[in-house]
DRENLODO-277193 format. One record per residue (C-alpha): residue in three letters; x, y, z; chain. Coordinates in steps of 0.05 Angstrom, whole numbers, always signed. Example, Ala and Ser with C-alpha at 12.3 -4.5 7.8 and 13.67 -1.06 7.14 Angstrom:
BEGIN
+------+--------+--------+--------+-------+
: resn :     xx :     yy :     zz : chain :
+------+--------+--------+--------+-------+
:  ALA :   +246 :    -90 :   +156 :     A :
:  SER :   +273 :    -21 :   +143 :     A :
+------+--------+--------+--------+-------+
***
This chain:
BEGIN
+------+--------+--------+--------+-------+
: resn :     xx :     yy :     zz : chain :
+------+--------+--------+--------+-------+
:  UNK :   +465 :  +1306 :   -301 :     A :
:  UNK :   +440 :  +1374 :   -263 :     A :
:  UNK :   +449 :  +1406 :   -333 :     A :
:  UNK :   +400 :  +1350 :   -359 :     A :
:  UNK :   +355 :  +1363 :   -296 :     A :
:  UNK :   +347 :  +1446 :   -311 :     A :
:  UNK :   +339 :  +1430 :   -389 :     A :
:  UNK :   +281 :  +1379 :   -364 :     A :
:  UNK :   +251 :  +1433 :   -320 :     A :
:  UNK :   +246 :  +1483 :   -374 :     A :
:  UNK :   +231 :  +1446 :   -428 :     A :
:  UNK :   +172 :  +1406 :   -403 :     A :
:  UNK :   +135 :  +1459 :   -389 :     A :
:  UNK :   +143 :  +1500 :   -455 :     A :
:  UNK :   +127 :  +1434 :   -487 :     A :
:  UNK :    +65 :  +1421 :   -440 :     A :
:  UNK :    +38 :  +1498 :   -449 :     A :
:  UNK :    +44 :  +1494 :   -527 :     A :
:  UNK :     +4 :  +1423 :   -532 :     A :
:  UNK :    -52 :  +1447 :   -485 :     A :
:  UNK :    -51 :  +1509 :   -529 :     A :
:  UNK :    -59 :  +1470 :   -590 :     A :
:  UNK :   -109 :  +1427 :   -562 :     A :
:  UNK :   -147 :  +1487 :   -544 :     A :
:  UNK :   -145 :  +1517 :   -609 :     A :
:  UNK :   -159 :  +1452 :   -638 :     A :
:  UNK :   -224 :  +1437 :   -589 :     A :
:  UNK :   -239 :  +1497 :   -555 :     A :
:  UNK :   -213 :  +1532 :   -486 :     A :
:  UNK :   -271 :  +1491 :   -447 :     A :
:  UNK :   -277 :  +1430 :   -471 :     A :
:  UNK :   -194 :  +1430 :   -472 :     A :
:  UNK :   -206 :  +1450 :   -393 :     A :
:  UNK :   -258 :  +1400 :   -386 :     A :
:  UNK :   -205 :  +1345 :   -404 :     A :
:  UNK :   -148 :  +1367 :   -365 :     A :
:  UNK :   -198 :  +1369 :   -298 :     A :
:  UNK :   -221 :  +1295 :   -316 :     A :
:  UNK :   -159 :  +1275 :   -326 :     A :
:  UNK :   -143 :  +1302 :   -251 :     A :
:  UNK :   -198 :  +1254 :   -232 :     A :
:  UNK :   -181 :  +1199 :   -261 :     A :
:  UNK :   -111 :  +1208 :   -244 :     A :
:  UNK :   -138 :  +1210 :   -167 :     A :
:  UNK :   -178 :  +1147 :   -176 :     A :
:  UNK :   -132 :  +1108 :   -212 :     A :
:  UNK :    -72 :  +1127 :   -162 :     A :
:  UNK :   -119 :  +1106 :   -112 :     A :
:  UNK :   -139 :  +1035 :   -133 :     A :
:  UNK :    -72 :  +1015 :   -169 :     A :
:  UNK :    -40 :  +1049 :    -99 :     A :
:  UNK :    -85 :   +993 :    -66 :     A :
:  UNK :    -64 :   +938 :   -101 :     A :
:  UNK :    +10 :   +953 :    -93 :     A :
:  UNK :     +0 :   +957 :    -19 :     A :
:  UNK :    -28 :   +891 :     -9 :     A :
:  UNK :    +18 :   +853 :    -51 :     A :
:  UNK :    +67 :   +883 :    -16 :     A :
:  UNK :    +48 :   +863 :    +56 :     A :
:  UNK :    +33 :   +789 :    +20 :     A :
:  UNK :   +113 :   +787 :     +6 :     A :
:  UNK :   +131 :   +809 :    +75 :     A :
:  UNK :    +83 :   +754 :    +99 :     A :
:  UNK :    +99 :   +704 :    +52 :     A :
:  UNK :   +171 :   +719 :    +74 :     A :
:  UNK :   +201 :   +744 :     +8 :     A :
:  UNK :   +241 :   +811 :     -6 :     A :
:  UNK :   +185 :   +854 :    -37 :     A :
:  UNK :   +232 :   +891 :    -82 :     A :
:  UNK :   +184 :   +891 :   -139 :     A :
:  UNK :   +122 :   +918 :   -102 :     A :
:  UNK :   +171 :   +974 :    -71 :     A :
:  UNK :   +191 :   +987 :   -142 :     A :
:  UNK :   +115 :   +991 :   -171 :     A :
:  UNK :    +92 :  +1029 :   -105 :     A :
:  UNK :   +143 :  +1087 :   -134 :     A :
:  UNK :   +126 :  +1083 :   -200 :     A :
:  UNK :    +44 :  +1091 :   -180 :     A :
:  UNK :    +58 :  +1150 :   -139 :     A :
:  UNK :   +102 :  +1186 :   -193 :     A :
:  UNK :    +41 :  +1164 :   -241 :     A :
:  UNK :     -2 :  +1196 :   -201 :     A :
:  UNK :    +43 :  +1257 :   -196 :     A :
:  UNK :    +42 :  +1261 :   -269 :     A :
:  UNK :    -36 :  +1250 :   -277 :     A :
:  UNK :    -49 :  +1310 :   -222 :     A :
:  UNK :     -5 :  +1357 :   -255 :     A :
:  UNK :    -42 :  +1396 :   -318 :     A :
:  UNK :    -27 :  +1377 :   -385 :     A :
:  UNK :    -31 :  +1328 :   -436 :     A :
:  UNK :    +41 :  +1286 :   -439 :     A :
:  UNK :    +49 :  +1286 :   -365 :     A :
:  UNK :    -22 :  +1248 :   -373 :     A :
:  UNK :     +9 :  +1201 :   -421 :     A :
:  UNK :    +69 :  +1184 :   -387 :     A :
:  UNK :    +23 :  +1174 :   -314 :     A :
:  UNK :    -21 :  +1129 :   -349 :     A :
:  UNK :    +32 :  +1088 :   -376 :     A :
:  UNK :    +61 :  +1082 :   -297 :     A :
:  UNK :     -6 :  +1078 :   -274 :     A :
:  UNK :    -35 :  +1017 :   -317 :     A :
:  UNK :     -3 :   +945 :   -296 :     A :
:  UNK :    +13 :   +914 :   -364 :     A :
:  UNK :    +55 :   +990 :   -389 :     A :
:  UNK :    +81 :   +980 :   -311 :     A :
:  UNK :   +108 :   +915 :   -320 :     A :
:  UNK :   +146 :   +942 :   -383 :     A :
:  UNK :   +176 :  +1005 :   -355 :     A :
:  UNK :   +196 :   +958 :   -289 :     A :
:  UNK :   +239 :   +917 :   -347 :     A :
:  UNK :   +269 :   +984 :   -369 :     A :
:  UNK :   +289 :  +1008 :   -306 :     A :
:  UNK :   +309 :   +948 :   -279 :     A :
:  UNK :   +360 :   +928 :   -341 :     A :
:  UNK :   +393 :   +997 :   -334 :     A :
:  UNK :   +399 :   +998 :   -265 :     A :
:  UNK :   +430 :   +920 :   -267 :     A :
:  UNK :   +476 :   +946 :   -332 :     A :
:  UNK :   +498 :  +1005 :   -283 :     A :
:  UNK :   +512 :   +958 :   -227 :     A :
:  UNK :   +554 :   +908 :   -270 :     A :
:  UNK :   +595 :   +960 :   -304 :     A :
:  UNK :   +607 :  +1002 :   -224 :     A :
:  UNK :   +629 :   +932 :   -198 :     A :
:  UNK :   +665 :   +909 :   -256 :     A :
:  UNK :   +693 :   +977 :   -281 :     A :
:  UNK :   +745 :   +985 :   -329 :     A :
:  UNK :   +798 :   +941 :   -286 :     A :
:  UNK :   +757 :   +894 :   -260 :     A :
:  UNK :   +730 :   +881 :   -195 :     A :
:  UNK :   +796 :   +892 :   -157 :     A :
:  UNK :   +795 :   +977 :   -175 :     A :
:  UNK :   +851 :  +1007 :   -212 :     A :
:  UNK :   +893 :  +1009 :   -153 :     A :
:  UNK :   +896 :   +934 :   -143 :     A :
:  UNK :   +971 :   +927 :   -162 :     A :
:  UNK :   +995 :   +973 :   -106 :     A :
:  UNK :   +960 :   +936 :    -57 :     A :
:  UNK :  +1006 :   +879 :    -47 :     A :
:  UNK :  +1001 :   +818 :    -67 :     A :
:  UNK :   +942 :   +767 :    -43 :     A :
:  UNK :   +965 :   +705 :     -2 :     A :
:  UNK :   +968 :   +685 :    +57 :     A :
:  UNK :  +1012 :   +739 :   +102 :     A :
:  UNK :  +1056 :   +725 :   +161 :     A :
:  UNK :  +1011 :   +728 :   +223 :     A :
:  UNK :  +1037 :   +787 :   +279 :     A :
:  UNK :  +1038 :   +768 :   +352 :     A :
:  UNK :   +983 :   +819 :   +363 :     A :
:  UNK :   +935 :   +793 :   +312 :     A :
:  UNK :   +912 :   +742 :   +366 :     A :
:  UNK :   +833 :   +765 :   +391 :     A :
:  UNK :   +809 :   +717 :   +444 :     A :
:  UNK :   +733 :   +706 :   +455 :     A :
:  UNK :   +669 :   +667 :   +457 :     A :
:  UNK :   +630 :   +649 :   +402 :     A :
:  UNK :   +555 :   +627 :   +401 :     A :
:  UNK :   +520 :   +583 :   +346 :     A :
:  UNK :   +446 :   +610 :   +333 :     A :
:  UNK :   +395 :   +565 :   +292 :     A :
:  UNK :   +334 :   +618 :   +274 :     A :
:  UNK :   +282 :   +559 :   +257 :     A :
:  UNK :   +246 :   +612 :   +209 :     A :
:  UNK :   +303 :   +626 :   +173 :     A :
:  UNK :   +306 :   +705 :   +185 :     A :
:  UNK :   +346 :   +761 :   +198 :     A :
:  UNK :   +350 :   +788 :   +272 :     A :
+------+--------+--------+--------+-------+
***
């Protein structure tokens, strides 16, 4: 993975210098300028607005009671389209669009969300199943013959929360 991390940081630029070169030779140095500073601005109002919608449906979950996973989720992906947009060049601007815009949002959500629930299901499962691979040394399960110091006297207290939240 850190190998894949310093390949990403050196590559991405190269590749990022040689489109905006080609563009330039393809439309000029100022017009190929031009772009990449209206794409800045764009990129600033579209992180803004898109930022703004996040942020309220994310205070309507925590009002409406609900875990707002999804907004926390699209929050990050906004600001890391924004990122992208702000930074010069041309597939940086592609790929912050595409996190910017709600419907190509809604489809990289999916994508991250089936990898990272694949990930999960393999970590818990794993190769020998939920118990580990050390689940035969262990012991057996069943019940086990109590000790005369397992014995922890105390008071307990039944709490009804009428709305139906966490402390």
């Amino acid at each position: 993975m850190p190998l894949l991390l310093v390949l990403l940081f050196l590559l991405v630029p190269i590749v990022e210098l040689y489109v905006i070169i080609q563009v330039g030779q393809a439309i000029g140095v100022l017009n190929t300028i031009g772009i990449l500073i209206l794409d800045s601005v764009l990129g600033t109002v579209l992180l803004r607005s898109q930022g703004r919608a996040v942020w309220r449906r994310f205070n309507e979950a925590l009002a409406a009671g609900r875990p707002p996973a999804r907004e926390v989720l699209d929050g990050t992906l906004v600001i890391f389209g924004g990122a992208l947009l702000l930074t010069p060049g041309f597939l940086s601007d592609v790929l912050g669009i595409v996190l910017l815009l709600p419907p190509t949002r809604a489809v990289v959500r999916r994508i991250l969300l089936r990898g990272a629930l694949n990930r999960i299901a393999f970590t818990v499962g794993g190769p020998f199943g939920a118990a580990g691979a050390n689940a035969a040394m262990r012991g057996r399960p069943g019940p086990r013959r109590p000790a005369e110091d397992d014995v922890v006297e105390g008071t307990a207290h039944e709490i009804h929360d009428p709305r139906k939240e966490l402390p």
